[in-house]
ZAMARGU-4260 file (C-alpha; in steps of 0.2 Angstrom, whole numbers, plus 5000, padded with zeros to 4 digits):
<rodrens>
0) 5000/5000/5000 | 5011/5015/4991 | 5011/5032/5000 | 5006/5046/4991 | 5023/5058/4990
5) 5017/5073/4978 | 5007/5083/4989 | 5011/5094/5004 | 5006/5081/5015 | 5012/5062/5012
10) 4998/5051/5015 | 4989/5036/5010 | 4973/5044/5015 | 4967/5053/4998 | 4971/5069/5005
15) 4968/5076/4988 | 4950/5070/4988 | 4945/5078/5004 | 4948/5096/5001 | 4942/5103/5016
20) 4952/5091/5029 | 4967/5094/5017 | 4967/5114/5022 | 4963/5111/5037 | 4980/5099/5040
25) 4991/5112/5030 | 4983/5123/5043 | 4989/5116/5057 | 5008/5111/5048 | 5015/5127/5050
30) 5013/5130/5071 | 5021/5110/5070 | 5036/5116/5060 | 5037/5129/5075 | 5036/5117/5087
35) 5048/5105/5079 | 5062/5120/5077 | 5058/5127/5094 | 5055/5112/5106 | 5063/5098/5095
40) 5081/5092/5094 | 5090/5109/5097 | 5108/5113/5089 | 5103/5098/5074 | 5092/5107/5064
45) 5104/5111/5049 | 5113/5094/5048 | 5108/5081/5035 | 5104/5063/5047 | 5104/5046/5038
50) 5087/5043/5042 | 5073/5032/5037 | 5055/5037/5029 | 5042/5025/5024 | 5036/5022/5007
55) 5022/5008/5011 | 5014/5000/5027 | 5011/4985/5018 | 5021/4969/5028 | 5037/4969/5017
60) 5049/4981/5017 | 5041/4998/5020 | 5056/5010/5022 | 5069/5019/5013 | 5086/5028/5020
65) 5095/5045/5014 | 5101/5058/5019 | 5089/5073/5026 | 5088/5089/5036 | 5076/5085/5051
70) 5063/5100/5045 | 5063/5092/5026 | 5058/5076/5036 | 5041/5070/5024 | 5028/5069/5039
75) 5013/5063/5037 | 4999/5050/5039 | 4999/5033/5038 | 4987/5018/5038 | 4991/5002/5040
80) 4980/4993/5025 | 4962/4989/5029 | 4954/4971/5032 | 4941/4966/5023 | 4926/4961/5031
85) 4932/4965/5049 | 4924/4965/5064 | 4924/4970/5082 | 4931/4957/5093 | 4927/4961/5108
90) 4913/4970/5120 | 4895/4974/5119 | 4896/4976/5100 | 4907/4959/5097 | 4903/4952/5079
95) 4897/4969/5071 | 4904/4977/5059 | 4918/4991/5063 | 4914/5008/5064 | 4921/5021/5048
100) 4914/5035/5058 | 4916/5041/5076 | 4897/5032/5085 | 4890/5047/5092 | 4886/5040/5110
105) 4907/5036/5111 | 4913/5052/5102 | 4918/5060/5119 | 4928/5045/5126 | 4937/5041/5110
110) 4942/5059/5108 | 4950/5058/5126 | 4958/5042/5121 | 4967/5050/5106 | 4971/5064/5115
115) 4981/5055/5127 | 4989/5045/5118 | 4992/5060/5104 | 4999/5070/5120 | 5014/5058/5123
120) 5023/5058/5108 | 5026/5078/5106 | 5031/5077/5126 | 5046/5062/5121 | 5052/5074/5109
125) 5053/5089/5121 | 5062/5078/5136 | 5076/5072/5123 | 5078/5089/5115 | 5094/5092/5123
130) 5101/5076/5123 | 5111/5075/5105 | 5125/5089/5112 | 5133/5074/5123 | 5129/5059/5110
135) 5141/5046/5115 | 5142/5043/5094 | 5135/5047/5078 | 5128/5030/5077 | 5119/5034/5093
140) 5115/5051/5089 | 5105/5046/5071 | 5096/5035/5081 | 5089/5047/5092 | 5083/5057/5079
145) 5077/5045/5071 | 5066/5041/5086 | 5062/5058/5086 | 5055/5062/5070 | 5045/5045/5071
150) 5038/5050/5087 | 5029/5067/5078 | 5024/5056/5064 | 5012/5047/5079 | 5008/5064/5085
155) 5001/5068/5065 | 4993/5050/5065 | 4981/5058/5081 | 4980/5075/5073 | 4973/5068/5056
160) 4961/5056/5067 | 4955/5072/5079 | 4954/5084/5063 | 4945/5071/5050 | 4934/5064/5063
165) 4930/5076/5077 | 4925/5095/5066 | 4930/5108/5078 | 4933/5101/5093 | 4945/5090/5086
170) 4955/5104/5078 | 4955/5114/5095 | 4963/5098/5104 | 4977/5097/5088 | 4981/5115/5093
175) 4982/5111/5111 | 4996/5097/5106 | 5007/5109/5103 | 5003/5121/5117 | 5005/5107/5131
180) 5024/5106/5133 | 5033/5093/5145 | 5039/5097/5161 | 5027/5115/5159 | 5023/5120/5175
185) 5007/5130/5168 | 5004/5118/5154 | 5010/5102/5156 | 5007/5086/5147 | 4994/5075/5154
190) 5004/5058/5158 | 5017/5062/5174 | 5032/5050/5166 | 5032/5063/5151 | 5034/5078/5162
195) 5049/5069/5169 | 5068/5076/5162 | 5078/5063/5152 | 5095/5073/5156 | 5108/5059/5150
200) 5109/5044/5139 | 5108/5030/5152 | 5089/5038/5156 | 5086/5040/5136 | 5092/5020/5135
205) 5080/5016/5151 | 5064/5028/5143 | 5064/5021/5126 | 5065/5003/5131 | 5051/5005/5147
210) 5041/5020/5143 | 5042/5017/5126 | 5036/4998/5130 | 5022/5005/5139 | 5018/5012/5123
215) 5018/4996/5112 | 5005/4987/5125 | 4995/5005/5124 | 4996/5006/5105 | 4992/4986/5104
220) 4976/4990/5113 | 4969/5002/5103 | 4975/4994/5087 | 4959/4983/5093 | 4947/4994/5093
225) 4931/4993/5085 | 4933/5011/5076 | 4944/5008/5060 | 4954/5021/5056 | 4961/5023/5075
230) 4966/5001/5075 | 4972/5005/5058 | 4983/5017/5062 | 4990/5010/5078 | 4994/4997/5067
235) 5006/5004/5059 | 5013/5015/5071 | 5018/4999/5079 | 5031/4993/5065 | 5039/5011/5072
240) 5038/5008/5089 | 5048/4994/5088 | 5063/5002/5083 | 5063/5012/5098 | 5061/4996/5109
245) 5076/4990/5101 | 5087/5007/5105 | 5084/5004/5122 | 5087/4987/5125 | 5101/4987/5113
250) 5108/5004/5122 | 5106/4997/5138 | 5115/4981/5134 | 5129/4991/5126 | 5132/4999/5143
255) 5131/4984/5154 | 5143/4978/5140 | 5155/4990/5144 | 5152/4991/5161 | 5158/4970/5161
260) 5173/4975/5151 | 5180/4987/5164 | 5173/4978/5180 | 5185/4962/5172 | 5201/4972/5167
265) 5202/4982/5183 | 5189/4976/5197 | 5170/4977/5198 | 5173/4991/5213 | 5183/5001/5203
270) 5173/5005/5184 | 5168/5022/5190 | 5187/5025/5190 | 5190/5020/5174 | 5174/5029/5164
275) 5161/5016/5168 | 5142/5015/5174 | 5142/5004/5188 | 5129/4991/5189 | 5121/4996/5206
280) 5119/5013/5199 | 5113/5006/5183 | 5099/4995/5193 | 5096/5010/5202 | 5090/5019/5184
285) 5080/5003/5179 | 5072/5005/5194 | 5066/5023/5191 | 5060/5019/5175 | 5053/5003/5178
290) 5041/5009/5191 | 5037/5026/5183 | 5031/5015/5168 | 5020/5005/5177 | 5011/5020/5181
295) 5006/5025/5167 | 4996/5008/5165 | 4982/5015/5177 | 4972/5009/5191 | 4973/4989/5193
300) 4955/4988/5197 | 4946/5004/5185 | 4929/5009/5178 | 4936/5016/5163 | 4945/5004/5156
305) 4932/4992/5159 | 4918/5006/5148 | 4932/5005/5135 | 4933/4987/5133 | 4913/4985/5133
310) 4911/5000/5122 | 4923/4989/5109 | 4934/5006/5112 | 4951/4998/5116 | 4953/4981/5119
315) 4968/4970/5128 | 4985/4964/5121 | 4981/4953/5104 | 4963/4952/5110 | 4960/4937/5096
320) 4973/4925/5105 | 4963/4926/5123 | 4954/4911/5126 | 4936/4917/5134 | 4922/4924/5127
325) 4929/4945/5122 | 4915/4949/5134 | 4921/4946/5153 | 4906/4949/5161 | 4906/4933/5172
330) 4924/4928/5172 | 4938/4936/5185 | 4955/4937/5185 | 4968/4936/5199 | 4977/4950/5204
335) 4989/4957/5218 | 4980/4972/5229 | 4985/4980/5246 | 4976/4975/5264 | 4982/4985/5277
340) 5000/4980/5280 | 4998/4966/5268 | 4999/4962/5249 | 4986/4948/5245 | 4980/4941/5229
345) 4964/4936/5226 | 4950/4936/5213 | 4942/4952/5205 | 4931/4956/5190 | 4941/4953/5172
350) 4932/4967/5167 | 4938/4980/5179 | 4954/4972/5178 | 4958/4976/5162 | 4973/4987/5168
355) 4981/4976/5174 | 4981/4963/5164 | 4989/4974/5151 | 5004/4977/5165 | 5007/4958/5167
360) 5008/4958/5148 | 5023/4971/5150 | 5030/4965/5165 | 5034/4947/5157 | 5040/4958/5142
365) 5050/4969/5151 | 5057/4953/5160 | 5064/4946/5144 | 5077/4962/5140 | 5083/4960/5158
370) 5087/4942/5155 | 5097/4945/5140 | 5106/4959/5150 | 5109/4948/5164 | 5119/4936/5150
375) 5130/4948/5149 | 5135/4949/5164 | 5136/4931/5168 | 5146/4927/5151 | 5159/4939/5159
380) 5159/4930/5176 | 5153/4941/5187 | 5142/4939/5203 | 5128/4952/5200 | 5110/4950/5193
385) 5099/4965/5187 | 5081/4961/5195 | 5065/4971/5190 | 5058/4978/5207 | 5044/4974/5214
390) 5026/4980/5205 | 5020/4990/5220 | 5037/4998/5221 | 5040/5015/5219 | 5020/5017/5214
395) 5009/5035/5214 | 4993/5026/5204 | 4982/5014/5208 | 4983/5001/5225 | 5000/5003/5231
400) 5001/5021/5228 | 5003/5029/5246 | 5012/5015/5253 | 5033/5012/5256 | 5036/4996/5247
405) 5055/4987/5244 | 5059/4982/5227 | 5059/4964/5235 | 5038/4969/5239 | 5040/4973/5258
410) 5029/4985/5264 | 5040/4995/5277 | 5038/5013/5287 | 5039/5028/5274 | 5054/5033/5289
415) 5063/5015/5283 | 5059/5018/5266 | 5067/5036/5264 | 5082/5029/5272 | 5084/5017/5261
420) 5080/5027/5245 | 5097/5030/5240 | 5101/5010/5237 | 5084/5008/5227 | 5083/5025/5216
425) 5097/5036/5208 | 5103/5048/5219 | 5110/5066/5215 | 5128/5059/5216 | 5122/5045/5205
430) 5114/5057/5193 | 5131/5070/5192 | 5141/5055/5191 | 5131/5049/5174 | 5131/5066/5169
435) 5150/5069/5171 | 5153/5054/5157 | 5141/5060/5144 | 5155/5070/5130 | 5151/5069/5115
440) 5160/5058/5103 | 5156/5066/5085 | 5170/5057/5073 | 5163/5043/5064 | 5169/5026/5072
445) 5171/5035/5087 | 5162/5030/5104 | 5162/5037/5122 | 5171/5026/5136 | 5155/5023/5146
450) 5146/5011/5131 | 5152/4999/5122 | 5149/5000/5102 | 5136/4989/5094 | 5138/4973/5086
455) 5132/4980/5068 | 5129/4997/5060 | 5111/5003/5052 | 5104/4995/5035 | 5121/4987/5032
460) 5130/5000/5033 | 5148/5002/5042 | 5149/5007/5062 | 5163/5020/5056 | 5148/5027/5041
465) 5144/5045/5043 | 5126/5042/5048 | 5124/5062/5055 | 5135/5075/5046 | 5139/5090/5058
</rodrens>
């Protein structure tokens, strides 16, 4: 399914047919250019970046790479190719056909839906802004833009759905996309983890495989839902997404690479001395990230989420492969929740659970990348494991929000807790410490000490190619 190149806007959506949605878009481009040059990768704008556009969605080789300048980068809106003859699969409506057209009695809930998830991906761009001046190489440097630009094409997916679907109030919310900035303290954006600083590369390694994760399982979702054009286009949103999944794992096993390396040549005590990220202070990152992603999954037990799933709004993690009945009316689900001083599992409606589910899809995901980290450190003989914390860990949202829990899933006293915090989470000194290793390292071939390079360059091309040129 070829995208459509010639006009002002690439698209696979007939832009050129719909004449007033088409202004309206070219309406709204210019405050995004702005927003791009004033809030996106700052110092980068003039440099041509070996980056990667699509030029179909269809399952085979969708992409091409060259050479461009971030504000020449063809934005624009993509659908994944339609099935014939689909139906909802889950819900109240289970069977029917899918909506092409917002149903008027859901138009208000599935505006808020794309709003929120339209939201985060302007708000990724605006935490990394700053973060190419101390690229630890020009490998690693293309790769966060190329993150970047793909992460303002999701925020044009939304904006086309909230402009072609939603008249005027639609177009007010794509304004209000670019007036929400992250970390604002007038206008913030409306997820906590994207009002949250990625000040170095370990956190932009950490973010982009959990945060990012949490954005597969949400993407997933709504890819199941019973309108069209929004599973459509998280469908292919999600053949991005995965690129930035792989950043972060990969990133984070390049450190703990490195980190091995040292820890063998001149002691595990001693990496710090010699350029390295320690592993405790690396756990201590996974386990900021870790628990601030969890967050955003919601409530375990919520009313919302259970209207969205019966509304056949937004369904669960490759809703086909469940094996009940897509309704959950009568069924339950076991889940952890907090009783007094104690965590207890038992039994709750599947419906109100649907949260949570989702997070046990991500934690067993999450689990695997630390498992391929932890070979690392095993094949170089050393006696440390990294460990996802504990789910209740470090929580503001939902049951164990308000209570002092222990990576190991001890509730303690919050006096207990704070003294302990500086084992669990970065400290200040761990923070100016990460931040004293992030130089830049701009020659081609060329990597900072603190990471070790990665096992092959991108499309085939050399680890000492000019992917940016300065």
């Amino acid at each position: 399914m070829s995208i459509d190149y010639s006009g002002q806007i690439p698209n696979n959506v007939n832009l050129a047919d719909n004449r007033r949605l088409r202004r309206a878009l070219e309406q709204w481009q210019p405050g995004f250019l702005r927003w791009w040059c004033e809030l996106g990768p700052h110092g980068f704008q003039a440099a041509d970046v070996y980056l990667r556009t699509a030029i179909s969605v269809d399952a085979e080789g969708w992409a091409t790479f060259g050479y461009v300048k971030m504000p020449d980068y063809r934005w624009g809106i993509f659908l994944a190719e339609a099935e014939p003859g689909r139906t909802i699969g889950f819900g109240q409506h289970k069977g029917e056909p899918v909506w092409q057209e917002v149903p008027g009695e859901h138009r208000g809930t599935l505006r808020r839906l794309i709003v929120t998830q339209g939201d985060t991906e302007p708000a990724s761009v605006e935490q990394q802004r700053h973060l190419g001046a101390t690229a630890p190489s020009l490998y690693d440097l293309r790769n966060l833009f190329q993150v970047n630009v793909e992460e303002a094409r999701h925020l044009w997916a939304m904006v086309y759905l909230l402009q072609a679907y939603f008249g005027r109030d639609g177009r007010e919310e794509a304004e209000a996309l670019l007036e929400r900035h992250s970390g604002s303290s007038d206008h913030p954006r409306i997820l906590g983890a994207f009002n949250e600083p990625t000040p170095d590369w370990l956190s932009f390694f950490m973010f982009t495989y959990f945060t990012d994760r949490d954005g597969k399982y949400q993407l997933a979702s709504l890819a199941e839902s019973g309108f069209d054009p929004l599973a459509r286009t998280c469908r292919f949103m999600l053949t991005e997404e995965a690129h930035h999944m792989f950043v972060g794992e990969m990133g984070v096993a390049r450190v703990v690479a490195r980190t091995c390396e040292l820890a063998k040549k001149y002691g595990i005590d001693r990496v710090c001395e010699y350029g390295g990220i320690e592993l405790p202070i690396i756990q201590r990152y996974l386990n900021f990230h870790y628990s601030v992603s969890l967050d955003l999954f919601g409530s375990e037990l919520s009313t919302n989420a259970a209207n969205y799933f019966s509304a056949g709004l937004k369904g669960r993690f490759r809703e086909t492969e469940h094996p009940d009945d897509h309704l959950l009316t009568d069924q339950t689900y076991l889940l952890l929740r907090a009783d007094g001083e104690r965590l207890l599992e038992g039994r709750e409606s599947a419906l109100l659970a649907i949260n949570e589910m989702l997070r046990d899809e991500y934690i067993r995901d999450s689990a695997r990348g630390v498992a391929r980290w932890n070979k690392i450190i095993r094949d170089a003989g050393l006696d440390f494991e990294l460990r996802l914390p504990h789910r209740g860990f470090n929580r503001r949202i939902g049951e164990f929000s308000g209570l002092w829990i222990t990576p190991g899933g001890e509730i303690i006293s919050e006096e207990s807790w704070r003294a302990n915090e500086g084992g669990w989470l970065p400290t200040s000194g761990d923070r100016e410490f990460v931040k004293s290793l992030m130089k830049p390292a701009f020659h081609p071939g060329e990597f900072a000490g603190w990471v070790a390079p990665p096992a092959r360059g991108i499309n085939h091309q050399p680890l000492d190619f000019e992917y940016v040129k300065m």
